[in-house]
Structure formats: structure tokens, C-alpha cells
C-alpha positions as CSV (number, residue, x, y, z in Angstrom):
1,X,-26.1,-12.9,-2.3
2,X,-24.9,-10.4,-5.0
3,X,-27.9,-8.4,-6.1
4,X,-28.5,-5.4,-8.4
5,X,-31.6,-2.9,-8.9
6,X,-31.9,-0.1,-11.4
7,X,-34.4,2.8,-10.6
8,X,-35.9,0.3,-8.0
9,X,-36.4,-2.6,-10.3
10,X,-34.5,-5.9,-10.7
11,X,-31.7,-5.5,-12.8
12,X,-32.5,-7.5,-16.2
13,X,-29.6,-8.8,-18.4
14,X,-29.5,-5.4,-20.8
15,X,-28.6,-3.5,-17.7
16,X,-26.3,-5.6,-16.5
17,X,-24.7,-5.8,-19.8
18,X,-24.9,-2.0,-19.8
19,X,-23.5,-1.5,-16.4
20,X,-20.3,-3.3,-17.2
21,X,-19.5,-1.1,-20.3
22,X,-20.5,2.0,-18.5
23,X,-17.0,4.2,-17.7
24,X,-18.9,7.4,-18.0
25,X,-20.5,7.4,-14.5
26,X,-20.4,8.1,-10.9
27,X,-20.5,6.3,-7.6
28,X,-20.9,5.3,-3.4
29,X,-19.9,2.9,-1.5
30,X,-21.3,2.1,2.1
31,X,-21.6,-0.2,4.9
32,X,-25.3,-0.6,5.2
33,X,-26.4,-2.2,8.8
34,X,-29.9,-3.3,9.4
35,X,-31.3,-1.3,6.6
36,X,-29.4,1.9,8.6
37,X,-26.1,3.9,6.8
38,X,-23.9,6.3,8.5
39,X,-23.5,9.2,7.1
40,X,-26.3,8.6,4.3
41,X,-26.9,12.3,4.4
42,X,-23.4,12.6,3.0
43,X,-23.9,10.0,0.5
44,X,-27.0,11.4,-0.9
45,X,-25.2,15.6,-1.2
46,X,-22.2,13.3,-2.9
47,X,-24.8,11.6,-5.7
48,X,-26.2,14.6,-6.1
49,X,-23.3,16.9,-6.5
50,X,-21.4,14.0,-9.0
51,X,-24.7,14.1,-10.9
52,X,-24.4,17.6,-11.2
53,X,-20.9,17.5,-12.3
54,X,-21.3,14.6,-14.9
55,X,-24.7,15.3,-16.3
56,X,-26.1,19.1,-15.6
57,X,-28.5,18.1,-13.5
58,X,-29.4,17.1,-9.9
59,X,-30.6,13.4,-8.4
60,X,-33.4,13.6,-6.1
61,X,-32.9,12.4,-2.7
62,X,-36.0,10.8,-2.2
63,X,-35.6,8.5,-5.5
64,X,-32.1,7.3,-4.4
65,X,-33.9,6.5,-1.0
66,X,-36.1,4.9,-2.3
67,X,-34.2,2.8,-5.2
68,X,-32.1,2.0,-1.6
69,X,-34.7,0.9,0.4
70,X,-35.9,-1.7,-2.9
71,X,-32.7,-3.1,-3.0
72,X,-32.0,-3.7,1.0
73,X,-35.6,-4.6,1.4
74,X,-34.8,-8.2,0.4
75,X,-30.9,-8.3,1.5
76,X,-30.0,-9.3,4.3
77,X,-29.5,-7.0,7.8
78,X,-25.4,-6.5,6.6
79,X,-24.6,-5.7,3.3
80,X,-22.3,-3.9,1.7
81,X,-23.6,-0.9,-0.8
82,X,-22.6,0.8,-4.0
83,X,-24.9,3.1,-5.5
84,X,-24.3,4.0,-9.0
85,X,-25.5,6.6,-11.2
86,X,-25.1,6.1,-15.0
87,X,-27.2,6.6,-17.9
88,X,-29.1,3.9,-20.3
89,X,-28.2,6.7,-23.2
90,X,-24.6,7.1,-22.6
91,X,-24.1,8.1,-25.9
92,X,-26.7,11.0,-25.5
93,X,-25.5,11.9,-22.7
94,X,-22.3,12.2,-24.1
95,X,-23.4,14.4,-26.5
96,X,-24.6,16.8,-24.6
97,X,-27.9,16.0,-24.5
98,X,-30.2,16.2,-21.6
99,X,-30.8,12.5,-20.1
100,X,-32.2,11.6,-16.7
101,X,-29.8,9.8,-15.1
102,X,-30.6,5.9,-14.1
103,X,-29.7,4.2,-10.4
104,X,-28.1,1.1,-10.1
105,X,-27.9,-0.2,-6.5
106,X,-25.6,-3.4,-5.8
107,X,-25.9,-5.1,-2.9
108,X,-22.9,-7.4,-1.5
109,X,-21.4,-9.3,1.5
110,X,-20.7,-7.4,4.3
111,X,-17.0,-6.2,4.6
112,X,-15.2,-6.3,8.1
113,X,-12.9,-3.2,8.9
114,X,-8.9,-3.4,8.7
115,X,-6.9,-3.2,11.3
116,X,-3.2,-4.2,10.6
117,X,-1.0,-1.5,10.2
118,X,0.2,-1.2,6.3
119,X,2.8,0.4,4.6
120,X,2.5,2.9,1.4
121,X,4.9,3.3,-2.0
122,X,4.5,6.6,-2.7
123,X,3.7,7.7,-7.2
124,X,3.3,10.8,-8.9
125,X,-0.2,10.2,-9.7
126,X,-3.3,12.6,-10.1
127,X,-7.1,11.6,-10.5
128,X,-9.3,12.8,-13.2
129,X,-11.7,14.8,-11.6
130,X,-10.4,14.2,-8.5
131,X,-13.1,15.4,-6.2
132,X,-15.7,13.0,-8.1
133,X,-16.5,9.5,-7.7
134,X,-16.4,8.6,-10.6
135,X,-16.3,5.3,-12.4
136,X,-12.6,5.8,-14.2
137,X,-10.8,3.6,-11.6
138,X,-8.1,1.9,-14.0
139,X,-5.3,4.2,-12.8
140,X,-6.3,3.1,-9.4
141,X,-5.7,-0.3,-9.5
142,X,-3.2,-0.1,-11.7
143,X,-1.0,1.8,-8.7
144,X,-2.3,-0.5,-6.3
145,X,-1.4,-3.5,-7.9
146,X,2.2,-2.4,-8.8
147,X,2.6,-1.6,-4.9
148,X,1.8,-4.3,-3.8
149,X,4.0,-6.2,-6.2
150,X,7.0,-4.3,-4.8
151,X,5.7,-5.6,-1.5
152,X,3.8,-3.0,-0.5
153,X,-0.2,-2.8,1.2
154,X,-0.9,0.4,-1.4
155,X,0.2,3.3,-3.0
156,X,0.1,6.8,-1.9
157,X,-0.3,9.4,-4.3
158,X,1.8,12.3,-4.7
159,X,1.2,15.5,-7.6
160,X,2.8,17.6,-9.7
161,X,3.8,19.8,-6.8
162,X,5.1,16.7,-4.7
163,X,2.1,17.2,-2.4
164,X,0.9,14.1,-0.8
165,X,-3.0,13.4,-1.9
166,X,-4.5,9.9,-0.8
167,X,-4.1,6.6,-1.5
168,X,-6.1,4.3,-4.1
169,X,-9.2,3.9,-2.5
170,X,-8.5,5.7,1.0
171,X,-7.7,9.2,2.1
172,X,-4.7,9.7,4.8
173,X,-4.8,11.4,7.4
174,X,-1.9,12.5,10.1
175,X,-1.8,13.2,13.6
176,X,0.4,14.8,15.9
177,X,-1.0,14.2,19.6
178,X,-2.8,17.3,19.3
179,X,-4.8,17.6,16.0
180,X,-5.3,15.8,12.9
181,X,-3.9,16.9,9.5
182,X,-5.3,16.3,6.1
183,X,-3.2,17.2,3.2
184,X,-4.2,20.0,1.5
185,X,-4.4,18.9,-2.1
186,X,-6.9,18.0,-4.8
187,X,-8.5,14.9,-3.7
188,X,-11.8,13.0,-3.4
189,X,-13.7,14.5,0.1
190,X,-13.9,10.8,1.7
191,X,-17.2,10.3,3.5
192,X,-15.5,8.5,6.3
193,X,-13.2,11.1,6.2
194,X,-16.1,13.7,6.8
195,X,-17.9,11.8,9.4
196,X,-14.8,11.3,11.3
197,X,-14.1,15.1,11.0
198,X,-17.5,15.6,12.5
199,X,-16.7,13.0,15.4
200,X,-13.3,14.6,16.1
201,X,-14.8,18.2,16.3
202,X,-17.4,17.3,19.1
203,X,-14.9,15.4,20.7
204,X,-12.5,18.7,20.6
205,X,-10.0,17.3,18.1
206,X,-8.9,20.3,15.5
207,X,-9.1,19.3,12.1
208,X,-6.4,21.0,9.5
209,X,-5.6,21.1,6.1
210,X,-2.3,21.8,5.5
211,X,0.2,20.8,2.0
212,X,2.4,17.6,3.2
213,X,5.5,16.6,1.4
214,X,7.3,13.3,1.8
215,X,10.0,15.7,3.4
216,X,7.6,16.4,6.0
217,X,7.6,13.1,7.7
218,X,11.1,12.9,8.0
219,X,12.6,12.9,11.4
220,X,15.2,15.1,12.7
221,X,16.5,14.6,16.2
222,X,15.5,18.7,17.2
223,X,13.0,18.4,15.8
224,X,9.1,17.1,16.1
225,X,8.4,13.3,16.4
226,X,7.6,11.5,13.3
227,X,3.5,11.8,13.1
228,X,1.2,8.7,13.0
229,X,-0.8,8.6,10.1
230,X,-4.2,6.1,9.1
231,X,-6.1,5.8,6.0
232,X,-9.9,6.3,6.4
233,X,-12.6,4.8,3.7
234,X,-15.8,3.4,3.5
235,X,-14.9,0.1,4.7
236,X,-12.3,1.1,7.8
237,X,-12.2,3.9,9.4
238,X,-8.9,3.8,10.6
239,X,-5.7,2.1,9.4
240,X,-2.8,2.8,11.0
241,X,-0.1,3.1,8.4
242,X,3.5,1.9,9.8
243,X,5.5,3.4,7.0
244,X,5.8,5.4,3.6
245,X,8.3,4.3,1.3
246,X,11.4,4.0,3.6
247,X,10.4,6.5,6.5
248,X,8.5,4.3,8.8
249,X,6.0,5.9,11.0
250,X,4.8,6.1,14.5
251,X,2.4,3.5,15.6
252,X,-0.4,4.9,18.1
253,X,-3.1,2.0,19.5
254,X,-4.5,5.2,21.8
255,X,-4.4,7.3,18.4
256,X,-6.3,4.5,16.4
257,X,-9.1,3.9,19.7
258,X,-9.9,7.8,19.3
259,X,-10.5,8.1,15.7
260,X,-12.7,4.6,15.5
261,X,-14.3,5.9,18.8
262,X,-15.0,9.4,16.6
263,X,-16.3,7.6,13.4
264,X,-18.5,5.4,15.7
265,X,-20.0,8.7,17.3
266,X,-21.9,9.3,14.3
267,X,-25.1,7.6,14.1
268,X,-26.8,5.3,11.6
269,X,-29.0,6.8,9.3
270,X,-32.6,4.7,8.7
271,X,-32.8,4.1,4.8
């Protein structure tokens, strides 16, 4: 059921060929729900504001709505989304040169949210660009994979400072019974992440930043409980995480319920 459009046409083999050389481009991912998204507002200021950054100009809403509504049009009622905005004259855009950008919309199976608790190895790593999108993933994977070949779910990331960030594809969240903390560091604003912020305010749940250090979490027997943490993407809103490296974490069901329960307050956005 894979499909792909580009700028509201069917994808022909050029563009395909070109999408998989592309690394100079920009992405989003969603959940997409009888042609409805959460958060699509979100999604569209995200395209528009990576466009921005990676080309000096801005994407017009109603052309990625519509490039959206071409491709779910014939998918079925559950798919899962990535639009992504590249250009057919990379090397002109490159340059310098002024190039409207191109659309690709991919269309997929549906992806079911995760629910087992995981546990994190922590790396000193830090994202190009880190508050875009963007296509240059390598570094991602690359982490990922070597965590989970030291029997681990994912990595967490860590920078220069020793400030905890996110994780490969997720951002992390903690929470101490009475508010929720997100670490205040250079990392990519999660739409999940955003949506549940929203979901947590009406519901009268502060939202912090604050910097986290692996120290942080440590427990001392004066002092504060060891916090629960969860990562939060476009696929699940709320993992529990068990443990970071060798400090293992507390587990809260009640914790989990509340921050699904806040993501689940926002509604679905018609395409």
C-alpha cells in the first residue's frame, strides 16, 4: 500500500530516483486517521518554518493541503504520513539559487502506539540543526542501532554540556507528580510533544523547561523520589521509560493514562 505523490501528482520513477539521493531536505511524520491529523496545524508552521530555514523561502499551507488531500484521497482511512519537502534542483538550490521547493507525500501502513516500558544508553551526541527536520538522519540510526546492540530499546542523547536532549527519534520528558519537565537543551520541538503540552495545560499540568543531567535522576534517600520519565513522538505518545543507563526509573501506569489521556484531548484536524 506504499504510495508517493510529488506536488499532487503520482510519483514517476525520476522522482523516486531523486527522492532517494535527496539528503538536503526536510520532513513530517504523522498518523493520518480517516483523512483527519492531529495537530496538522503544527505540521503545516513546522514545513513552513524548515522551508524557511533550508531554502529562504516559505511553503504555502494550502499547497501542502492540498498535495495531502491527493495522496490520502486514494489511501486508505489509516495511514501513516511523511511529508517531505526537497527540491528537483538540489544542486541549485545548493547554490544559492532561488528554487521553489517540491512536496513529496508518502503514504504507508498504519503504525500502532508503544507501550512497553524501554530503557535508554545514554551518548554524547548533538544534531545538525537540531531544531529542524531535516533529512540527515545517519547519526540517528547509527546511535540507535549501537544501543540496541548493547541491549538497549534506544539511545538518549547527551551534549557538550552533559545536558540530556532526546532520544533518536523521540523527545523525553520527566514528571514528578506535580509537573512535567522537558530538558532545556537544543533539540527538535516534537509535535507530539507540543500537542501534549497543550493537553496538559487545559488539564492544569505545568509544563517546564529546565537543564537535566544524568546526575539529576540519581536517587538519594533525603532526597526527591527518582522521577518517571516517557518518550513522546509521532507514533506514541507516551513511553514509559524504566531506566537510563544503570539508574532505573520509576514506573507510573496513572502517569502514562494522563499524558495519553492529554495527547488524546487534542482533536483531529480534517485534511
Amino acid at each position: 500500500m506504499d504510495r508517493v505523490c510529488v506536488n499532487g501528482a503520482e510519483a514517476d520513477r525520476a522522482d523516486l530516483r531523486l527522492l532517494a539521493r535527496s539528503t538536503y531536505a526536510h520532513f513530517s511524520s504523522m498518523q493520518a486517521r480517516g483523512r483527519a491529523v492531529r495537530g496538522l496545524d503544527l505540521h503545516l508552521e513546522r514545513l513552513d518554518d524548515g522551508t524557511r530555514e533550508l531554502f529562504g523561502t516559505g511553503l504555502d499551507a494550502d499547497r501542502v493541503v492540498s498535495c495531502l488531500r491527493h495522496a490520502l484521497r486514494a489511501s486508505p482511512d489509516a495511514v501513516t504520513v511523511r511529508v517531505t519537502v526537497f527540491s528537483r534542483q538540489q544542486d541549485a538550490a545548493l547554490r544559492g539559487e532561488e528554487v521553489e521547493p517540491d512536496i513529496a507525500v508518502a503514504t504507508s501502513a498504519p503504525l500502532a502506539a508503544q507501550v512497553s516500558p524501554v530503557r535508554l544508553r545514554t551518548v554524547a551526541y548533538e544534531r545538525d540543526l537540531p531544531h529542524v527536520k531535516h533529512a540527515g538522519t545517519f547519526g540517528l540510526s547509527l546511535h540507535h542501532r549501537r544501543a540496541v546492540l548493547a541491549g538497549y530499546d534506544d539511545a538518549l542523547f547527551t551534549d557538550r554540556n552533559g545536558l540530556i536532549s532526546e532520544a533518536s527519534i523521540s523527545n523525553i520528558g520527566f514528571f514528578d507528580g506535580e509537573r512535567v519537565v522537558w530538558p532545556e537543551a537544543a533539540v527538535l520541538p516534537g509535535v507530539t510533544m507540543r500537542l501534549l503540552q497543550r493537553g496538559l495545560a487545559a488539564e492544569g499540568v505545568p509544563s517546564v523547561r529546565r537543564p537535566i543531567r544524568l546526575r539529576d535522576l540519581a536517587a538519594h534517600p533525603s532526597g526527591p523520589r527518582v522521577p518517571a520519565a516517557f518518550l513522546t513522538n509521532s507514533i506514541s505518545p507516551a513511553v514509559p521509560v524504566a531506566a537510563i543507563d544503570g539508574t532505573a526509573l520509576a514506573l507510573d501506569p496513572g502517569a502514562t493514562d494522563l499524558f495519553v489521556r492529554c495527547y488524546e484531548a487534542n482533536p483531529w484536524q480534517t485534511v
